[in-house]
Residue frames relative to the residue before (quaternion, step in Angstrom):
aa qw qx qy qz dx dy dz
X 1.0000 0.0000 0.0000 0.0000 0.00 0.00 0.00
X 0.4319 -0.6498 0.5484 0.3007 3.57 -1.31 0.69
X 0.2483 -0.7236 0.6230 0.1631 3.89 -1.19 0.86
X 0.0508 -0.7938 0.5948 0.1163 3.29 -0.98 0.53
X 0.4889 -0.7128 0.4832 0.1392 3.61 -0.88 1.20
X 0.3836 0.7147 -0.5762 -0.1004 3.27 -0.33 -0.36
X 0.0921 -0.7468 0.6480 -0.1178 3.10 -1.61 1.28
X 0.3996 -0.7065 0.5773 0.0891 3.31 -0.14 2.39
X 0.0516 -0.7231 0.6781 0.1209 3.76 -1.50 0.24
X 0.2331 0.6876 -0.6802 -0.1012 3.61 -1.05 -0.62
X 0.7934 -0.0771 0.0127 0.6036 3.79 -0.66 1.20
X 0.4615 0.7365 -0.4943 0.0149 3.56 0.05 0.15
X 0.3226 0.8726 -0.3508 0.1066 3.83 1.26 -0.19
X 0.3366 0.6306 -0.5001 0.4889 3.79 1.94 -0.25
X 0.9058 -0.1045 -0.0745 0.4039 3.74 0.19 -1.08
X 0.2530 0.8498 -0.4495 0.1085 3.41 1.00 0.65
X 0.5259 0.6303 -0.3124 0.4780 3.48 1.81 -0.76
X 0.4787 0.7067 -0.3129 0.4166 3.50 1.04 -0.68
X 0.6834 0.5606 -0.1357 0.4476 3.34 0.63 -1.99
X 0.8008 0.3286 -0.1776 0.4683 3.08 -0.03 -1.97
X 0.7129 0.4113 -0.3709 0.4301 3.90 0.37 -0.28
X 0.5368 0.2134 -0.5064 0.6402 3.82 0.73 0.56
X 0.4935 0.2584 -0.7382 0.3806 3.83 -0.43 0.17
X 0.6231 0.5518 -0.4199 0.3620 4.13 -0.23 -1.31
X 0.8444 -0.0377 -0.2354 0.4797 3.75 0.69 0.07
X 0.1630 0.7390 -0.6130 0.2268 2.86 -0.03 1.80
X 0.2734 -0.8685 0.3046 0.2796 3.27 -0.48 0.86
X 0.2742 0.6812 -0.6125 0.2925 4.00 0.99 0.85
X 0.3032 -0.6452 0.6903 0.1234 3.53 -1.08 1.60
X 0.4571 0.5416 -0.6102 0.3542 4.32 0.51 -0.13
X 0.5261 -0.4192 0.6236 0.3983 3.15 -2.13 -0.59
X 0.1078 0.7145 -0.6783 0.1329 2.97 -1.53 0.95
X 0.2651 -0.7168 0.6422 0.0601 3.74 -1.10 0.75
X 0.4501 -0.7945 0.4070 -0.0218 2.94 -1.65 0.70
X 0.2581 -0.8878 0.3568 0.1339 3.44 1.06 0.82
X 0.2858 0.7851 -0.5494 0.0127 3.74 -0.24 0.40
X 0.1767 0.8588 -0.4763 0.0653 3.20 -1.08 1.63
X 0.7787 -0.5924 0.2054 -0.0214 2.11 -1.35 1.73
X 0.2672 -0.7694 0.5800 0.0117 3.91 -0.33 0.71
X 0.7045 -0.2941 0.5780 0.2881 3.19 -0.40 -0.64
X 0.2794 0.7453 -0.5967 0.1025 3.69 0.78 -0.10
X 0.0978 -0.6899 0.6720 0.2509 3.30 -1.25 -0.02
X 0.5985 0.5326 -0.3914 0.4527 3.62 1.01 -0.78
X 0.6789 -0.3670 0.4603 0.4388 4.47 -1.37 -0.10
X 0.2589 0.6501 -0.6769 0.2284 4.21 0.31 0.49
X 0.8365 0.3247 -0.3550 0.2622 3.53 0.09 -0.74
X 0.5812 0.5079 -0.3714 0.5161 3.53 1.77 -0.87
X 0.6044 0.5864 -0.4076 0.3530 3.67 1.01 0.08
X 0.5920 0.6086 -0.1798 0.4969 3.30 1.55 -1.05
X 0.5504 0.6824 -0.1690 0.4503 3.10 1.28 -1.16
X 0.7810 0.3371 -0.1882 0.4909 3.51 0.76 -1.42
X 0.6623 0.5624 -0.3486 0.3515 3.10 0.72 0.57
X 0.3286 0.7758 -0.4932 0.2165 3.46 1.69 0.11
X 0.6289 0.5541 -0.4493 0.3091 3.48 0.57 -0.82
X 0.7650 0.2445 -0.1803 0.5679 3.71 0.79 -0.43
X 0.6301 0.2551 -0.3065 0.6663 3.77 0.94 0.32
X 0.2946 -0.6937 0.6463 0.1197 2.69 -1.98 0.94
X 0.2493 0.8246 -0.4033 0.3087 3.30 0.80 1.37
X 0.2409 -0.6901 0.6802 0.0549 2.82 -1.60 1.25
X 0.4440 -0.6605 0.5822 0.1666 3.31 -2.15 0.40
X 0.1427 -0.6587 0.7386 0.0151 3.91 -0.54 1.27
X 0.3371 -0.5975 0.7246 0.0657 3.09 -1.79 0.31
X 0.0198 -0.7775 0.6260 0.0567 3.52 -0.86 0.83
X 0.5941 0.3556 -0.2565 0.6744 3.84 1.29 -0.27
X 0.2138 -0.7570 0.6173 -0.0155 3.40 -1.20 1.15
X 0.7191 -0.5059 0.2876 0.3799 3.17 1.35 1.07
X 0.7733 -0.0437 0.0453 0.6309 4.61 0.60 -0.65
X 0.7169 0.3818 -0.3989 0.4256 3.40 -1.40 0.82
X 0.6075 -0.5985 0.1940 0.4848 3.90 -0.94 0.03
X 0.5068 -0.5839 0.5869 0.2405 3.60 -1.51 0.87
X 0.2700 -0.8471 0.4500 0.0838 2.98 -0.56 1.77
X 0.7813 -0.4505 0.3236 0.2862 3.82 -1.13 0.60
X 0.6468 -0.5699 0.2864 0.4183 3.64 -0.54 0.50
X 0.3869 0.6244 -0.4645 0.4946 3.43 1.99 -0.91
X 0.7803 0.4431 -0.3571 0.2594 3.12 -0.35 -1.66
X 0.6435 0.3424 -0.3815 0.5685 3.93 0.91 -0.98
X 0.5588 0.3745 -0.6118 0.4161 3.87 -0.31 0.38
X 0.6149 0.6310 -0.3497 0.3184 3.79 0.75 -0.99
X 0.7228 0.5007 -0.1477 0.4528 3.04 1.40 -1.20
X 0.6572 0.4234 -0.2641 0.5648 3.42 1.25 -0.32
X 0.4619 0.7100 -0.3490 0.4010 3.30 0.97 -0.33
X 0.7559 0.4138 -0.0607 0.5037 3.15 1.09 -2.03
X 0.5380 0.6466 -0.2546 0.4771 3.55 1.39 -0.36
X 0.7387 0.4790 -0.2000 0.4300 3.46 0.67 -1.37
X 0.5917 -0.6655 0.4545 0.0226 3.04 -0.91 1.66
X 0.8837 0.2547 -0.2239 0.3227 3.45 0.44 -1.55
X 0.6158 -0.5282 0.3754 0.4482 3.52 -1.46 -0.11
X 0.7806 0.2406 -0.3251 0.4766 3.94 0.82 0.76
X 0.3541 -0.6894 0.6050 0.1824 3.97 -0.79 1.17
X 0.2404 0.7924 -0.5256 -0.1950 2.42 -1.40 1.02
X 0.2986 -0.8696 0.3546 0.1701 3.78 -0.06 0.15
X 0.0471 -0.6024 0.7911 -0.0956 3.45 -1.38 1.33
X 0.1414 -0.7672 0.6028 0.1674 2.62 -2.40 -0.04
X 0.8139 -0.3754 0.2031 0.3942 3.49 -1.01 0.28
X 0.7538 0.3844 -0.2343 0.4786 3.54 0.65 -0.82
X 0.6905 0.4722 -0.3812 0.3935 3.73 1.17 -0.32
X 0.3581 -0.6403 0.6310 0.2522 3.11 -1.79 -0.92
X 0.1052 -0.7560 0.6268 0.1566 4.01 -0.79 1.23
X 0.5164 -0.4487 0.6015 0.4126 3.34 -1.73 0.52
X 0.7417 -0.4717 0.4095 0.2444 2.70 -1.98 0.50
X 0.7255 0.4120 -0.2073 0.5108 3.67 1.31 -0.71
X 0.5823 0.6541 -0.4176 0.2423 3.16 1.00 -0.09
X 0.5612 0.5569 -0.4333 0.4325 3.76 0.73 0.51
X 0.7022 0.3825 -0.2561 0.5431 3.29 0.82 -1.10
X 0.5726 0.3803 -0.4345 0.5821 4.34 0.84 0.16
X 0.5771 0.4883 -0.4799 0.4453 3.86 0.78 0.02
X 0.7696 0.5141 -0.0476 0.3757 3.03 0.65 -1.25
X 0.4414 0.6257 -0.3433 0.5439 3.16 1.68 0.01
X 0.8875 0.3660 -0.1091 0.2578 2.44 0.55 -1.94
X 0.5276 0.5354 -0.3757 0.5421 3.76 1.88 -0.28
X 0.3515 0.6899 -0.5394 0.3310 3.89 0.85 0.62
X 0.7284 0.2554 -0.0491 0.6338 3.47 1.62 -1.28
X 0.8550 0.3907 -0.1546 0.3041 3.21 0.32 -0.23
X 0.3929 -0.6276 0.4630 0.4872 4.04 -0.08 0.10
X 0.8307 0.3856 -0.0198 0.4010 3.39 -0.27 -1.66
X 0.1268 0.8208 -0.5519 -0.0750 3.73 -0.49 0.46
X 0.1774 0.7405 -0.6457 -0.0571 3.91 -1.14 0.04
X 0.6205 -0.6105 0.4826 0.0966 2.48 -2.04 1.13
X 0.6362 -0.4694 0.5085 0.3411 3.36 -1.47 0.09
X 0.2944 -0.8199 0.4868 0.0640 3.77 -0.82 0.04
X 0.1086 -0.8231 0.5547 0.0546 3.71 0.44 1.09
X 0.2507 0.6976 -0.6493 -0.1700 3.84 -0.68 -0.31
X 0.1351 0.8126 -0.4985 0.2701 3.68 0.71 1.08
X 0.8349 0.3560 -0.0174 0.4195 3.17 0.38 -1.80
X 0.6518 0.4944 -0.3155 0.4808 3.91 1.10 -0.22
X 0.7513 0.4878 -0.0650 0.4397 3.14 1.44 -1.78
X 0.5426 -0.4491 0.6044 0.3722 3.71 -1.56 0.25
X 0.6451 -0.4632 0.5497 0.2590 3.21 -1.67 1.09
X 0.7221 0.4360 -0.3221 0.4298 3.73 0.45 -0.98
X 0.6728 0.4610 -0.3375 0.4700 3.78 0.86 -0.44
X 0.7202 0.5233 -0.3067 0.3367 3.44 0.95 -0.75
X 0.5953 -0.6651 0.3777 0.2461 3.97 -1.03 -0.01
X 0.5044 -0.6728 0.2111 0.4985 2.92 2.12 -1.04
X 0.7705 -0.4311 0.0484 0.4670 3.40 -0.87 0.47
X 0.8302 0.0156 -0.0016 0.5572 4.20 -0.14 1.07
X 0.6437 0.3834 -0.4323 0.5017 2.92 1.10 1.13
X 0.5914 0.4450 -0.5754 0.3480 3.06 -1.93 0.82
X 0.7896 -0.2504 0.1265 0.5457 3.48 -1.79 0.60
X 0.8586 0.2006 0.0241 0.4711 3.69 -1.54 0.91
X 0.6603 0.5395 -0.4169 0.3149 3.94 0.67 -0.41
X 0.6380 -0.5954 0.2498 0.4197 3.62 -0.87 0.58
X 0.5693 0.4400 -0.4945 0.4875 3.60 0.47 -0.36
X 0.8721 0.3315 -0.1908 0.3052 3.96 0.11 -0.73
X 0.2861 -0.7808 0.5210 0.1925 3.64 1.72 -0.07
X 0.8166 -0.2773 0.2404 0.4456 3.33 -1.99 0.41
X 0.2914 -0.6638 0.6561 0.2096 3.49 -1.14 0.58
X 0.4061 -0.6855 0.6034 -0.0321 3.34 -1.87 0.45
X 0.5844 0.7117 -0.2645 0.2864 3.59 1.16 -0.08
X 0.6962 0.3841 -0.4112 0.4457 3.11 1.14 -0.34
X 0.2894 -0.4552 0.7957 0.2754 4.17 -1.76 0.52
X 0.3530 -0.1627 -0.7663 -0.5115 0.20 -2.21 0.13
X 0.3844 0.7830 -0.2758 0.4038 3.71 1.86 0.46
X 0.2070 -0.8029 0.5310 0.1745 2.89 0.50 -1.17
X 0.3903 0.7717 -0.3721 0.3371 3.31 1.69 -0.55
X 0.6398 -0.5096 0.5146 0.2572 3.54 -1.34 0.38
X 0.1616 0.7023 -0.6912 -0.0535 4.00 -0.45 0.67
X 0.3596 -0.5365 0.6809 0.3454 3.07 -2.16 -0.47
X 0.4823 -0.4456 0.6438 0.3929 3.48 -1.22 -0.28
X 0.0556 -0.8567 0.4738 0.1960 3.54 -0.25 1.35
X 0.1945 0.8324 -0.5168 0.0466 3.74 0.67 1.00
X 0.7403 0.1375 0.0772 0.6535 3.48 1.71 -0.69
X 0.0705 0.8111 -0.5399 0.2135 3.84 0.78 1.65
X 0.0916 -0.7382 0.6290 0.2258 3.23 -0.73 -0.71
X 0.0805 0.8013 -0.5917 -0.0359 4.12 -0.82 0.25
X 0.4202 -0.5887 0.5491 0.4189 3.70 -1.01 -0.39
X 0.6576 -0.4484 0.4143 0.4414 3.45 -1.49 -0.09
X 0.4181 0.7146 -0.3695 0.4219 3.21 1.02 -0.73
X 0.8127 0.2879 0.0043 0.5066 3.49 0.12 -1.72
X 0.7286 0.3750 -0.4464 0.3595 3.36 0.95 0.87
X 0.4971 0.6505 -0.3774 0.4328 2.77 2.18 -0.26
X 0.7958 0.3549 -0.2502 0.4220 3.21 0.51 -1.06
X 0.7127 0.3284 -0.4443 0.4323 4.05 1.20 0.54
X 0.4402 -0.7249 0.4325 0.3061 3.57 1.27 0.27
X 0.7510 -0.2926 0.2994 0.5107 3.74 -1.76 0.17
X 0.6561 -0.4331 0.5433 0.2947 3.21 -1.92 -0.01
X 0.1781 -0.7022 0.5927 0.3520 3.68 -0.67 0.37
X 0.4884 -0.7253 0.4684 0.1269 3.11 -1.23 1.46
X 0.5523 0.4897 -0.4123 0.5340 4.20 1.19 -0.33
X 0.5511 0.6282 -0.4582 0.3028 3.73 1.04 -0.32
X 0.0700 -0.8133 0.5288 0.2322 3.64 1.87 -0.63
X 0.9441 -0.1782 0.0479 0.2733 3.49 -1.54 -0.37
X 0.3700 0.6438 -0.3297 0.5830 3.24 1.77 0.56
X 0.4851 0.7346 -0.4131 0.2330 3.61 1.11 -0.70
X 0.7886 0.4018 -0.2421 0.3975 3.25 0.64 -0.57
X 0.5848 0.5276 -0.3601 0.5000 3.39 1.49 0.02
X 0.5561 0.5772 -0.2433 0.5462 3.34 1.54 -0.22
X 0.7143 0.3526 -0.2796 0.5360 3.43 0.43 -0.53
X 0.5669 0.5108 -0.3818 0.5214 4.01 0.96 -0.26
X 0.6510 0.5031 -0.3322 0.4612 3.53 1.16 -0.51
X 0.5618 0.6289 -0.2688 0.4653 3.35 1.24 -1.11
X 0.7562 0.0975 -0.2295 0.6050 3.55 0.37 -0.61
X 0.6355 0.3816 -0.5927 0.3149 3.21 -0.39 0.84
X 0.7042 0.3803 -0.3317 0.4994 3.64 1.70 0.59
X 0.5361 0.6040 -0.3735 0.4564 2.74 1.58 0.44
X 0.4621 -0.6469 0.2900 0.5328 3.69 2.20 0.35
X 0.7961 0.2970 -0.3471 0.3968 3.70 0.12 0.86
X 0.7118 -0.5728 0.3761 0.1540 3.19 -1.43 1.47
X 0.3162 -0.5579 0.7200 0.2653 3.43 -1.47 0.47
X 0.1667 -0.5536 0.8094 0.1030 4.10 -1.53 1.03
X 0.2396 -0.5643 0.7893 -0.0339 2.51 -1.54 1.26
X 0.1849 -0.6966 0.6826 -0.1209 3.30 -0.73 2.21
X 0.0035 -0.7983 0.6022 -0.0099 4.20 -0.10 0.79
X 0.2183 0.6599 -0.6079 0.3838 4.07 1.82 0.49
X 0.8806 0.3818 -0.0335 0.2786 2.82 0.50 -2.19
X 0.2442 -0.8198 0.5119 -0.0788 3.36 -0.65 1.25
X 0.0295 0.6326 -0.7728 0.0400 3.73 -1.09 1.08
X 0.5032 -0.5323 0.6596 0.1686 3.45 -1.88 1.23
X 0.0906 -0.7930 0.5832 0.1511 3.88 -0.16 0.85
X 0.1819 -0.7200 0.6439 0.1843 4.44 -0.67 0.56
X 0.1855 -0.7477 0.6324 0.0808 3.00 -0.92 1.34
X 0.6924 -0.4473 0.3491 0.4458 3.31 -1.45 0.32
X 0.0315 0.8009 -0.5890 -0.1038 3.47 -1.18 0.41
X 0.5208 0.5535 -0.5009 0.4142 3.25 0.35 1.41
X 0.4998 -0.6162 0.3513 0.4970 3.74 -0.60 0.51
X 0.6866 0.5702 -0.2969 0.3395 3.33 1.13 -1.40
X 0.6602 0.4950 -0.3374 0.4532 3.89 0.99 -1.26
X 0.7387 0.3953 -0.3986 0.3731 3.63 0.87 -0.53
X 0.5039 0.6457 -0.3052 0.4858 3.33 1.12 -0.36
X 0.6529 0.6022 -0.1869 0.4197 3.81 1.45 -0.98
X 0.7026 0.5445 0.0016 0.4581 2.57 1.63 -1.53
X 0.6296 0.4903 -0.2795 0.5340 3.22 1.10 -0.75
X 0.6840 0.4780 -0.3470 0.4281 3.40 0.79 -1.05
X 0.9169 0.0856 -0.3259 0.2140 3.30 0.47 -0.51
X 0.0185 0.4427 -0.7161 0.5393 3.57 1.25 1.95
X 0.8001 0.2282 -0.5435 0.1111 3.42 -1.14 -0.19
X 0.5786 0.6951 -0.2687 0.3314 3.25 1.72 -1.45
X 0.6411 0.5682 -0.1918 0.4789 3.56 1.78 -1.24
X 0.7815 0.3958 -0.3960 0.2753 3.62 0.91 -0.07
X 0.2419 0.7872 -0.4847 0.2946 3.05 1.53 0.42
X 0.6755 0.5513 -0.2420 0.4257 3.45 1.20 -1.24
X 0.3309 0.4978 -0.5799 0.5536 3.71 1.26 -0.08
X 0.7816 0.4105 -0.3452 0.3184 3.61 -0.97 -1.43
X 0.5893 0.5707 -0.3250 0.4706 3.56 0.67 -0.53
X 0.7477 0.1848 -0.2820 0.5721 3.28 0.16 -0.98
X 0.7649 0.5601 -0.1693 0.2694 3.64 0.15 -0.61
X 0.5531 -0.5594 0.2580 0.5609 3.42 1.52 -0.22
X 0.1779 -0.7879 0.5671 0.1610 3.59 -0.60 0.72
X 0.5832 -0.5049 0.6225 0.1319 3.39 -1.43 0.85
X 0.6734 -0.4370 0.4587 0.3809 3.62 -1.16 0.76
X 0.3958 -0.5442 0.6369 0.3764 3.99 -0.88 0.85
X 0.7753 0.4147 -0.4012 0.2568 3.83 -0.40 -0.56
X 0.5930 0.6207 -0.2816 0.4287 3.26 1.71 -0.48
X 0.7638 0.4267 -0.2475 0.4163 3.14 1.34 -0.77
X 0.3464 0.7459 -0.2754 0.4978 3.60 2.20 -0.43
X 0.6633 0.5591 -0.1710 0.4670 3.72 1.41 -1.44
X 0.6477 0.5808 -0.1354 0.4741 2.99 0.49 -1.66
X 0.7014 0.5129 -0.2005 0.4525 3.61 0.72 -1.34
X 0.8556 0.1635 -0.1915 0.4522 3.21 0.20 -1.25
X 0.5459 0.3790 -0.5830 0.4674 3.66 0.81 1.24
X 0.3852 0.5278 -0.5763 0.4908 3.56 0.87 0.31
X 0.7060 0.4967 -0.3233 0.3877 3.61 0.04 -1.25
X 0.6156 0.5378 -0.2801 0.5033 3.86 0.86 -1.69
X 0.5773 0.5949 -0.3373 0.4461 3.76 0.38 -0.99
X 0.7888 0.4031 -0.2272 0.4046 3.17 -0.01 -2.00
X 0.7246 0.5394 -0.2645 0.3376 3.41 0.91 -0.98
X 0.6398 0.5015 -0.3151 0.4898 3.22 1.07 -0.51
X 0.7322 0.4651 -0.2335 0.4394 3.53 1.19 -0.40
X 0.6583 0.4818 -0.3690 0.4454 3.03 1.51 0.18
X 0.5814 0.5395 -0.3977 0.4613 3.20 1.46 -0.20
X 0.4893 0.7488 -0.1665 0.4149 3.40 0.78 -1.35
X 0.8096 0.3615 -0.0269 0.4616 3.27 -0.09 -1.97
X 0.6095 0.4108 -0.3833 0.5593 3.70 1.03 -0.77
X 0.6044 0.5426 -0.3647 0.4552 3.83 0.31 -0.94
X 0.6243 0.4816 -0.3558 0.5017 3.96 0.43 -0.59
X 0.0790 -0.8705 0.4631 0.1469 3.46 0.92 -1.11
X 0.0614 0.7353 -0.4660 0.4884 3.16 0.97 1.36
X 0.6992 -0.0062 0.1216 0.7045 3.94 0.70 -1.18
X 0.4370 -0.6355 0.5661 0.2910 2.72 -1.63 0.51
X 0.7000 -0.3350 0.3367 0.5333 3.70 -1.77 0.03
X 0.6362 0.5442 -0.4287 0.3395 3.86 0.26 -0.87
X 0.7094 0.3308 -0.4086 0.4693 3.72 0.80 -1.07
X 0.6050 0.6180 -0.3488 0.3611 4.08 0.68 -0.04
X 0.7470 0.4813 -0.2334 0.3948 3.26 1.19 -0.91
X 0.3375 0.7401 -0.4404 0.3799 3.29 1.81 0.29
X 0.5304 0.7341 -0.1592 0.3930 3.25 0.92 -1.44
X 0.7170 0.4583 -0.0305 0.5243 3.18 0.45 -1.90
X 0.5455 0.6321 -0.3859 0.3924 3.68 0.45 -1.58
X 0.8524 0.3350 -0.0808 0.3933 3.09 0.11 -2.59
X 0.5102 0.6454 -0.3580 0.4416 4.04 0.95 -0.06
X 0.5656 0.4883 -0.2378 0.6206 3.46 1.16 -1.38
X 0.6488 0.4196 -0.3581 0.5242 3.88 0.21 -0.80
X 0.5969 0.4652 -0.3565 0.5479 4.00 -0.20 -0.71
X 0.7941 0.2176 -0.3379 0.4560 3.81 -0.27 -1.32
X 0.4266 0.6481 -0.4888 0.3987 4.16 0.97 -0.79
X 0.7790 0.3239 -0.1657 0.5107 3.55 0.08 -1.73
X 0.6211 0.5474 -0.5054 0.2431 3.80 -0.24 0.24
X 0.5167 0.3442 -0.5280 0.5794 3.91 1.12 0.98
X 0.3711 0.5875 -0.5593 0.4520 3.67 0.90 0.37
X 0.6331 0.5683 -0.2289 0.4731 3.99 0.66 -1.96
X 0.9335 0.0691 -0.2564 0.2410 2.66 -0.01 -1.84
X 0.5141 0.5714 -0.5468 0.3321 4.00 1.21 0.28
X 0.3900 0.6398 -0.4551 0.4811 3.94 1.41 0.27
X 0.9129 0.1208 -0.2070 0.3304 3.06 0.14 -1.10
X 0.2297 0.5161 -0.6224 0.5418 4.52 1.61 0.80
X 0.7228 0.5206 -0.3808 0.2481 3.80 0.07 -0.96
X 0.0698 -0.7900 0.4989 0.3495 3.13 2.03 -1.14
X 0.2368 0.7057 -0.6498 0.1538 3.60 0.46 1.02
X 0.2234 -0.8481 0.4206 0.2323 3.66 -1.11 1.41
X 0.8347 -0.1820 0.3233 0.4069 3.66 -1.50 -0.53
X 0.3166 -0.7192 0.5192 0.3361 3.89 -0.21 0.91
X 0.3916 -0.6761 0.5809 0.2283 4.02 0.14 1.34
X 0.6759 0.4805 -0.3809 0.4089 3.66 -0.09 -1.60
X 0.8413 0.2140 -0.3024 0.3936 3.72 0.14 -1.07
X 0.6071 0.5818 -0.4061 0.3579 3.91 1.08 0.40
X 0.3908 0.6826 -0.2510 0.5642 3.14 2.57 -0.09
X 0.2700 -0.7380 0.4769 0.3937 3.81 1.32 -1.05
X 0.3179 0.6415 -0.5537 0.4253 3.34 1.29 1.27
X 0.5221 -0.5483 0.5465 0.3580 3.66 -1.53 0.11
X 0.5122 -0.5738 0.5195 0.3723 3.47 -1.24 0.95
X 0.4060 -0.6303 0.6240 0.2204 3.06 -1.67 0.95
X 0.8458 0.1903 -0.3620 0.3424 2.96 -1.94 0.89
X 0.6550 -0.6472 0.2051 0.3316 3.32 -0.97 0.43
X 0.7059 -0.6328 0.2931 0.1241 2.98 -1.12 1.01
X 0.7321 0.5191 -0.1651 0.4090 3.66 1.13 -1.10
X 0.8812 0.0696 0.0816 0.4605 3.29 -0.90 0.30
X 0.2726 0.6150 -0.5311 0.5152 3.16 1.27 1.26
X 0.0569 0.8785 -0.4702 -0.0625 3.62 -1.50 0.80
X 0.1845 -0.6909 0.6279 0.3072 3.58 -0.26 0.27
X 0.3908 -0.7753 0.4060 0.2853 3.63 -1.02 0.71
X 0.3972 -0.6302 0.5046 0.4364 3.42 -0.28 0.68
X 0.4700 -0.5788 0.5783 0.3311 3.59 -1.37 0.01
């Protein structure tokens, strides 16, 4: 079978050398291609990507055509998605790093299975102080697929490094791009209503780089939190006051632990402000909810049916508030 990579960029060249030189020793002896798409870089990602044909079999896609809006990371998986050639997806990204085996334990494992994910290390990129410990944290082997976020409850993966068949993309279609940084908790829902299972494959291993600034994690968190409002939307919203509640003791929590927790000095302020970041986001997005739910706007039925959402996916937005 043909594999297809796909591997979304936008400015990534600080650690893109990183990336593209564990794909070069991977040890799958099949055929497989390399998707690289393109954003919008302005920084050398693509003449970097480029210099690697001799040992990659990689091609440039474009997902930014250069005027008009620069679509979401959804939108550059969409594009590679629609690009990729072979009869298994697979997907990295720019800031990380895959073991050497981790294609050929993907690829095993989509032999049986639609939907694959990996294991998560954040050991080997990250400071000891940022990290949780050995196989642990979001997706890490000791703790498998997490379950925490609603309004599902469903199993997701972090989709920085999945794997699926054609099969399982035909029948769950592109990413919806208005879902923004939630996208990947959405699509993990999608196929699991669409009647098939996420495999957890813990052979396979990807080095995940968290942020390591107070401000990017703080950025970051905030906007994962602001984006899951858009789960509850499509999916079924909870009372607005329930989620107003819920929020601003996320937020109280986070805050006390960032003060607190930095004062102990154990972690620094950067691994606390994650916490905080993604609270602020949640309480930010809640005139998003609650002008969703005066509107009485319902649950997309079709995709709680395990059908693909109707109409098109891209560059669609609910406005944040």
């Amino acid at each position: 079978m043909l594999v297809s990579v796909v591997l979304p960029c936008y400015n990534g060249a600080a650690t893109l050398a990183v990336m593209l030189d564990s794909l070069v020793r991977q040890t799958y002896e099949g055929e497989w291609e390399l998707v690289f798409v393109n954003n919008g870089s302005t920084d050398n990602s693509v003449e970097m990507a480029m210099s690697y044909a001799d040992r990659l079999p990689v091609r440039v896609v474009q997902a930014y055509i250069g005027h008009g809006p620069q679509g979401t990371v959804g939108h550059s998986y969409t594009v590679g998605f629609r690009a990729a050639k072979g009869d298994v997806i697979l997907v990295c990204e720019s800031d990380d790093e895959c073991d050497p085996d981790w294609m050929r334990h993907m690829v095993k494992a989509l032999e049986t299975c639609d939907f694959a994910v990996p294991a998560l290390d954040y050991e080997r990129l990250n400071p000891p102080s940022m990290t949780w410990g050995k196989d642990r944290g979001l997706q890490g082997r000791a703790e498998g697929l997490p379950t925490v976020v609603g309004p599902l409850h469903l199993p997701f993966a972090a989709c920085n490094a999945i794997g699926m068949t054609r099969n399982c993309y035909k029948r769950v279609g592109d990413p919806t791009d208005w879902i923004g940084t939630a996208w990947d908790v959405d699509y993990c829902w999608r196929v699991q209503l669409a009647g098939m299972k996420l495999t957890y494959v813990p052979e396979a291993l990807v080095h995940y780089r968290l942020r390591d600034t107070a401000d990017g994690r703080f950025k970051q968190a905030r906007t994962w939190g602001r984006g899951h409002v858009k789960l509850h939307i499509r999916y079924g919203m909870k009372p607005w006051w329930r989620y107003l509640a819920f929020s601003l003791y996320r937020l109280a929590r986070a805050g006390f632990l960032l003060v607190f927790g930095t004062l102990a000095g154990k972690r620094p302020y950067a691994y606390w402000v994650f916490d905080w970041g993604f609270a602020r986001g949640q309480l930010e997005a809640f005139p998003t909810l609650l002008k969703a739910q005066l509107k009485r706007v319902p649950p997309e039925k079709n995709i709680l049916a395990g059908q693909q959402p109707e109409g098109p996916q891209t560059y669609i937005a609910i406005p944040d508030a």
